[in-house]
matplotlib code that plots the C-alpha trace (Angstrom):
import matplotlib.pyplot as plt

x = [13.0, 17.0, 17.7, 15.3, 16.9, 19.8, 19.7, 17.8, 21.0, 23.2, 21.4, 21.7, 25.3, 26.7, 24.3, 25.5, 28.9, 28.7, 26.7, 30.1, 31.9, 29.2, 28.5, 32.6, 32.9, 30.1, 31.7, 34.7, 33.1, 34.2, 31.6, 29.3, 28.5, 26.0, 24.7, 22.8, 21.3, 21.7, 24.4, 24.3, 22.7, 20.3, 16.5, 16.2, 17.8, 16.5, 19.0, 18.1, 18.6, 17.6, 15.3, 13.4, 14.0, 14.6, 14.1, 18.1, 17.5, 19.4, 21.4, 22.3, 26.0, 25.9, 27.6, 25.5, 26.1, 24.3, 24.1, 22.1, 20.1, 19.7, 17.8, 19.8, 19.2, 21.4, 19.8, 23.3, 23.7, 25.1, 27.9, 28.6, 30.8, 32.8, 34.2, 37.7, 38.3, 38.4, 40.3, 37.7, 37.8, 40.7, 41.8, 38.6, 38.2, 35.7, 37.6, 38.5, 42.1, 42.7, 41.9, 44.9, 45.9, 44.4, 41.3, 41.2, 41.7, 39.0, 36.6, 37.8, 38.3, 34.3, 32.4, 34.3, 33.8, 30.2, 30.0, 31.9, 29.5, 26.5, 27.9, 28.5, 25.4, 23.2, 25.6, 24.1, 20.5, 21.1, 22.0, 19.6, 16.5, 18.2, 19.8, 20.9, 24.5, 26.5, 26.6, 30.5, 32.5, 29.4, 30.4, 28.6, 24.8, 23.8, 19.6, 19.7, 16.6, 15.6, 18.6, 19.6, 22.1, 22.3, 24.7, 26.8, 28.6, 28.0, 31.1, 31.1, 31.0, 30.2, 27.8, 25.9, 25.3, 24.6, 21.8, 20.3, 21.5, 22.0, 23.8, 21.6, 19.2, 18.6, 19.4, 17.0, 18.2, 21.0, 20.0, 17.4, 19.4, 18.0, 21.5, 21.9, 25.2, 26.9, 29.6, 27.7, 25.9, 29.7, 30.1, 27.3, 27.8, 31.5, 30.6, 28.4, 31.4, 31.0, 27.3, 24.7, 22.0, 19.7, 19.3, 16.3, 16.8, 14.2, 14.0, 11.3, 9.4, 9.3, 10.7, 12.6, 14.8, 18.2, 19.8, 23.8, 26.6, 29.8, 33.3, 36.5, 37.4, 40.5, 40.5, 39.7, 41.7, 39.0, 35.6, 33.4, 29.6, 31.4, 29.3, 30.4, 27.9, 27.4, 25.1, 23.0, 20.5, 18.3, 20.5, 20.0, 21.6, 20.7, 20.7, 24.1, 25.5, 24.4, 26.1, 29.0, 29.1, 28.3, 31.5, 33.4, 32.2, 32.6, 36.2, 36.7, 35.0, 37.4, 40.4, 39.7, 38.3, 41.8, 43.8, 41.8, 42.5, 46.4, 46.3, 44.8, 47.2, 50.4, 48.8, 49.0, 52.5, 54.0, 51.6, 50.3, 46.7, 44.0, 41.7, 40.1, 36.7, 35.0, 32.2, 31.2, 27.3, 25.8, 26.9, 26.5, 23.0, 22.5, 23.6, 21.6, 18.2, 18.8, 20.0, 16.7, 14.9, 16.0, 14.5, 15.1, 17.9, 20.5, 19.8, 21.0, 24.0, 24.5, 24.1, 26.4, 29.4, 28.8, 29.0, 32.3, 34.0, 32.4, 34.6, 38.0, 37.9, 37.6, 40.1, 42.5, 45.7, 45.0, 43.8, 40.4, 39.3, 39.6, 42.8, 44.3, 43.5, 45.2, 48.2, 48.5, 48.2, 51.0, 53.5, 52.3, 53.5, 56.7, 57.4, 56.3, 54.5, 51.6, 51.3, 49.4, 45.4, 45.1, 47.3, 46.0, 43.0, 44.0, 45.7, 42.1, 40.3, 42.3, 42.0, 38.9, 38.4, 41.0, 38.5, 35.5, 37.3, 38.2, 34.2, 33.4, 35.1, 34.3, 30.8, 30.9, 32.7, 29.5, 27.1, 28.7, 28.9, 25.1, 23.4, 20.9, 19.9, 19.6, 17.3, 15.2, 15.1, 13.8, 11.3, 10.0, 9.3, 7.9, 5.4, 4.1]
y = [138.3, 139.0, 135.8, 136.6, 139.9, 138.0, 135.5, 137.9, 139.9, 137.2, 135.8, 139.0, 139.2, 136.2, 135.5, 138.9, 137.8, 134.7, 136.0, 138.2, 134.3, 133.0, 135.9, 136.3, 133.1, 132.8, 135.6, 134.1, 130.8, 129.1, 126.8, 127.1, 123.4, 124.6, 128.0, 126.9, 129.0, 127.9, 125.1, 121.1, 118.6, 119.6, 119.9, 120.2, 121.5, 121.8, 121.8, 122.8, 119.6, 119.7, 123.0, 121.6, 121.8, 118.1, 117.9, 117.1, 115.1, 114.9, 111.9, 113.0, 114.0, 113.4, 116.1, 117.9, 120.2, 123.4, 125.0, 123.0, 125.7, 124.1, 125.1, 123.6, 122.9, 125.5, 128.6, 130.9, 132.5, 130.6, 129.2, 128.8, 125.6, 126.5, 123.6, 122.9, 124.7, 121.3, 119.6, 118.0, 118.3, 120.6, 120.2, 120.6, 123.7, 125.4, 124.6, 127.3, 125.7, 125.9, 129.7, 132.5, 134.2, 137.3, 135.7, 133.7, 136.8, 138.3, 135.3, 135.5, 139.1, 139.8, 138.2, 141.5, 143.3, 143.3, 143.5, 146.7, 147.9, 146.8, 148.5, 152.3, 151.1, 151.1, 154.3, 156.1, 155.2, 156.2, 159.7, 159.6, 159.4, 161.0, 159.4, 161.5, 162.5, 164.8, 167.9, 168.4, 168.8, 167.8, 167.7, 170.6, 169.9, 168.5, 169.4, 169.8, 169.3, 168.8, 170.3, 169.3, 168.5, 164.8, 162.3, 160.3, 158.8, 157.7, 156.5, 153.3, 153.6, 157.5, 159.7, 160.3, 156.5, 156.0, 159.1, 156.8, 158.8, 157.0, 157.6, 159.5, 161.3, 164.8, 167.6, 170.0, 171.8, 171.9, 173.3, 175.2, 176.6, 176.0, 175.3, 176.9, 174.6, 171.5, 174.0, 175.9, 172.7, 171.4, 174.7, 174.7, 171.2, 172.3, 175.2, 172.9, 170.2, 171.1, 170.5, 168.4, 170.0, 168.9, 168.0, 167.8, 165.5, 163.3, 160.3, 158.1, 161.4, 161.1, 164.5, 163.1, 164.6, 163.4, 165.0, 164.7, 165.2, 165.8, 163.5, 162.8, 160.4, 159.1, 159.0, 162.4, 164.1, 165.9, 166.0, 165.5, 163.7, 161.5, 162.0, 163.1, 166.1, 167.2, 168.8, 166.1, 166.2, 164.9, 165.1, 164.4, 164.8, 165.4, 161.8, 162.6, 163.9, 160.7, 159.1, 160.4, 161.1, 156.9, 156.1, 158.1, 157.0, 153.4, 154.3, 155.8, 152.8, 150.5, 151.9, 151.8, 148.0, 147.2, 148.9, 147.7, 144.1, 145.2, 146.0, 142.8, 141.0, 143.1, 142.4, 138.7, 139.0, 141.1, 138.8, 142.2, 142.3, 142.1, 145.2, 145.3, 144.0, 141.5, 138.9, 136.0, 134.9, 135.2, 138.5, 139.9, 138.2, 140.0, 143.9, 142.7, 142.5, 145.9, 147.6, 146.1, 147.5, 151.2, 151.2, 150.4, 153.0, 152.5, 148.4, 149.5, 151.3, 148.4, 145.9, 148.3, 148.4, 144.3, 144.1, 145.7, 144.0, 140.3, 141.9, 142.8, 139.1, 137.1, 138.8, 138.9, 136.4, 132.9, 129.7, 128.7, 132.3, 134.4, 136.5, 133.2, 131.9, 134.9, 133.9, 130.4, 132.2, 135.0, 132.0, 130.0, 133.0, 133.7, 129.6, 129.5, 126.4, 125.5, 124.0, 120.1, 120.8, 118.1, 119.9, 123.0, 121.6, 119.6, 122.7, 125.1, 122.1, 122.2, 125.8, 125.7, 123.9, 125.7, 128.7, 126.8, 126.2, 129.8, 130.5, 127.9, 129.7, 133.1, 131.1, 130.3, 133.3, 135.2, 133.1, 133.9, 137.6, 137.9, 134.8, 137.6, 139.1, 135.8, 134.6, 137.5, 136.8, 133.5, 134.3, 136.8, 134.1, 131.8, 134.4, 135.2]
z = [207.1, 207.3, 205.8, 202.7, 202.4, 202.5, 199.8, 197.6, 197.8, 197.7, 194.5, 192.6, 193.2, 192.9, 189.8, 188.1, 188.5, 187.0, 184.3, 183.9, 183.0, 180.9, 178.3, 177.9, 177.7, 174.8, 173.1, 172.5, 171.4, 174.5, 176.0, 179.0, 179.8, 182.9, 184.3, 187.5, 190.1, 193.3, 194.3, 193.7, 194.2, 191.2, 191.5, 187.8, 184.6, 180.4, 177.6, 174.3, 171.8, 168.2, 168.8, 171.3, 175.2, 177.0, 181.0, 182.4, 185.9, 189.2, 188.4, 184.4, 184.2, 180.7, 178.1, 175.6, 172.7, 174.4, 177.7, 180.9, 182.5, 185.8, 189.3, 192.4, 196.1, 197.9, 197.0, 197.6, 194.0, 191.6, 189.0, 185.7, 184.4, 182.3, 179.2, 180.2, 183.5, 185.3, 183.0, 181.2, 177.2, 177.6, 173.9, 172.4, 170.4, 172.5, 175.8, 178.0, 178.3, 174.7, 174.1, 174.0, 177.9, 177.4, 176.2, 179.2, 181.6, 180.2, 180.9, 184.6, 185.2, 183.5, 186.6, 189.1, 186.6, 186.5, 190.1, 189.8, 187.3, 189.4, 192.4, 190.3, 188.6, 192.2, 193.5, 190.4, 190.8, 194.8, 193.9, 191.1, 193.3, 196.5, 199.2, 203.1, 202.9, 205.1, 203.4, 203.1, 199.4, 197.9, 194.1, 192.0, 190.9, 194.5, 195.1, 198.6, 201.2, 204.9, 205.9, 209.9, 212.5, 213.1, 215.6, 213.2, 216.0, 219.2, 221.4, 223.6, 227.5, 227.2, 228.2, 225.4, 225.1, 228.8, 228.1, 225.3, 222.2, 218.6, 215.5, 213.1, 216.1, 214.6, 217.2, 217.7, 220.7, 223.4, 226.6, 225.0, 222.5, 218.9, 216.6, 213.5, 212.0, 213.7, 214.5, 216.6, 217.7, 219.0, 221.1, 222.6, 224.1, 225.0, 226.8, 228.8, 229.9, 233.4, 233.9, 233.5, 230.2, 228.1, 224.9, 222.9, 219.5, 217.1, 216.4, 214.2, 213.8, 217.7, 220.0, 223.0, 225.5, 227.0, 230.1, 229.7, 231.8, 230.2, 231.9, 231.4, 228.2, 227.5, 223.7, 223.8, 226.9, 228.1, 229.4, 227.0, 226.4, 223.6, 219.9, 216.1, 214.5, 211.1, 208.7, 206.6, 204.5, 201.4, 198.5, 195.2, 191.9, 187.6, 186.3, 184.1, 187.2, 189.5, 187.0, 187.4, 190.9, 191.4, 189.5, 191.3, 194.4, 193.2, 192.6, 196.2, 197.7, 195.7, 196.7, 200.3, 200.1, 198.6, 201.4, 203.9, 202.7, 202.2, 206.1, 207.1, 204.9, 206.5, 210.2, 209.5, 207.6, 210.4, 213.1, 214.7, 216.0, 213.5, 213.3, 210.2, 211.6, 209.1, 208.6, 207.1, 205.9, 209.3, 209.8, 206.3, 206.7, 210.3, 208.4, 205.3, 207.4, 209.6, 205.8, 204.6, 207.6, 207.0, 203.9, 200.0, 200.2, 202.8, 201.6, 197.7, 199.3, 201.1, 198.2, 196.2, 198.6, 199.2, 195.4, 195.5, 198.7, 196.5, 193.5, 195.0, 197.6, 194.2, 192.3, 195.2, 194.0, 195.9, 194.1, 194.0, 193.4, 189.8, 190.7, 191.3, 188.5, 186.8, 189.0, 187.3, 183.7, 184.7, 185.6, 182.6, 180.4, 182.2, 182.0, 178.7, 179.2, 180.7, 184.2, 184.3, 184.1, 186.6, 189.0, 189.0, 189.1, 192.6, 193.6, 193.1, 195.0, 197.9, 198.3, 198.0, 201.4, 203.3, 202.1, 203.1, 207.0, 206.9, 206.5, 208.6, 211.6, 211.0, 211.0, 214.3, 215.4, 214.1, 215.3, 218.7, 218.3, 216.5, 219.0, 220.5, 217.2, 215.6, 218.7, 218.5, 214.7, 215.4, 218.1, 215.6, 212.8, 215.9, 216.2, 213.1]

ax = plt.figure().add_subplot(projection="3d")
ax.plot(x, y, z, "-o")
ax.set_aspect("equal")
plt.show()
């Protein structure tokens, strides 16, 4: 099921951005020569000639007045060809090539743009309907419910993990003591760091106990069982408010994405140790299907924030993607002549593959790091 979830979500974004290119591009009288969902080789495809619609095969390249609206064997998304963008009928009126620079910005920058609406756009209707938060700084109009005390982290090695407690288990009592807040929740377990105690917590609607005793960890410098607390619950927002509340978010979310990718960019400049963790299709697939299995919530939130980190990669400055094309227009401008079609043409190509290689490894990097999940995923369609 993770790898429907996966190229449903992978459809709808990649499909929304391109929808970005294509409806710019038509408003600007710039042709689309093909909007295809999925990749090549093409199934099949229908073009509108003379007011009625003509079947466009596999093997026809030919060029027609109006869009081909084609369906295409790799089901990952889609694309949108644009007239002129590789170099064919560059001169003609309707070519990309021949429009001014800020009309041609606009055609690249609309595809992030509506993934950054999409993501604000699924933020909103999150908070609209009610989503779990941790109730801290919660902006003004928050409707809160189901108030409790929940794990939102869990530390490697310690003894909280070794006990069997998760992120997101709701405490319901330490030692026998009933908590009121998560600051009285984090007292109660330091009183207890020299001796073993219990604590009793929910999970899946399901009361369980854990006995825990508290030792020394390093990170911390001091003995301690290893876990985050805070005060969550079901929070949900006036639609106006949601609104506004999912932009902002949408915002906040940006500017982290951003200086996360400015870090991984300075730890390669500076040839420090990566630690911006990231992942390519297997992995996104893997998060996709646990998201999915959460519920339709936490899966929009994580559509939302995948929308975003899909927005700010393409319009980062390196050919082959839209920021670089961007690049190529900013040096056309300050050269005050455009740069050979065919050679930035070549140039996009080329990058293009080093991008592909890069996906490749992180491919089989994945595929290492998620074999056990993947197995199980298999075993579980075996069985079915």
């Amino acid at each position: 099921m993770a790898l429907i979830y996966f190229l449903i979500v992978l459809s709808v974004l990649v499909l929304i951005h391109e929808i970005g290119h294509f409806f710019a591009a038509r408003i600007f009288g710039v042709k689309a020569d093909e909007f295809g969902y999925g990749f090549p080789p093409r199934i099949l495809g229908f073009v509108k000639e003379k007011g009625r619609w003509k079947r466009v095969g596999a093997r026809d390249h030919g060029a027609y007045k109006n869009t081909i609206w084609s369906l295409n064997w790799l089901p990952l998304g889609g694309f949108v060809r644009i007239k002129g963008e590789q170099a064919d009928g560059q001169d003609d009126a309707d070519s990309f090539h021949t429009q001014p620079a800020w009309v041609r910005v606009i055609i690249l920058a609309a595809g992030v743009s509506l993934n950054w609406i999409l993501a604000a756009v699924l933020f909103s209707f999150v908070f609209a309907i009610g989503t779990n938060a941790v109730l801290e700084d919660l902006p003004s109009g928050a409707v809160v419910t189901d108030r409790s005390i929940r794990l939102t982290q869990v530390m490697v090695k310690s003894p909280a993990e070794k006990a069997g407690l998760l992120p997101n288990d709701i405490i319901l009592s330490i030692d026998g003591v009933v908590p009121v807040s998560y600051e009285q929740a984090g007292e109660l377990i330091g009183e207890r760091s020299e001796k073993t105690f219990e604590i009793q917590f929910q999970r899946d609607d399901q009361a369980l106990t854990a006995k825990v005793t508290p030792t020394y960890l390093a990170s911390l410098d001091r003995k301690a069982i290893g876990v985050g607390l805070a005060e969550v619950g079901h929070v949900t927002f006036p639609p106006l408010t949601a609104l506004r509340v999912g932009f902002t978010v949408t915002v906040g979310y940006t500017k982290a994405i951003v200086l996360t990718f400015v870090d991984l960019i300075r730890d390669l400049v500076m040839r420090r140790l990566v630690t911006q963790e990231f992942s390519g299709p297997v992995g996104i697939a893997v998060l996709t299907g646990q998201f999915a299995e959460q519920g339709i919530i936490p899966l929009l939130q994580f559509c939302a924030i995948l929308s975003l980190n899909l927005a700010v990669i393409n319009f980062l400055p390196i050919p082959a993607l839209d920021g670089g094309r961007v690049l190529f227009l900013i040096i056309e401008k300050i050269r005050r002549r455009p740069m050979s079609r065919r050679l930035e043409a070549l140039i996009h190509n080329i990058a293009f593959l080093i991008l592909i290689g890069l996906i490749l490894l992180v491919t089989v990097r994945d595929l290492a790091h998620y074999s056990g999940t993947i197995v199980g995923g298999l075993k579980g369609l075996v069985g079915m």
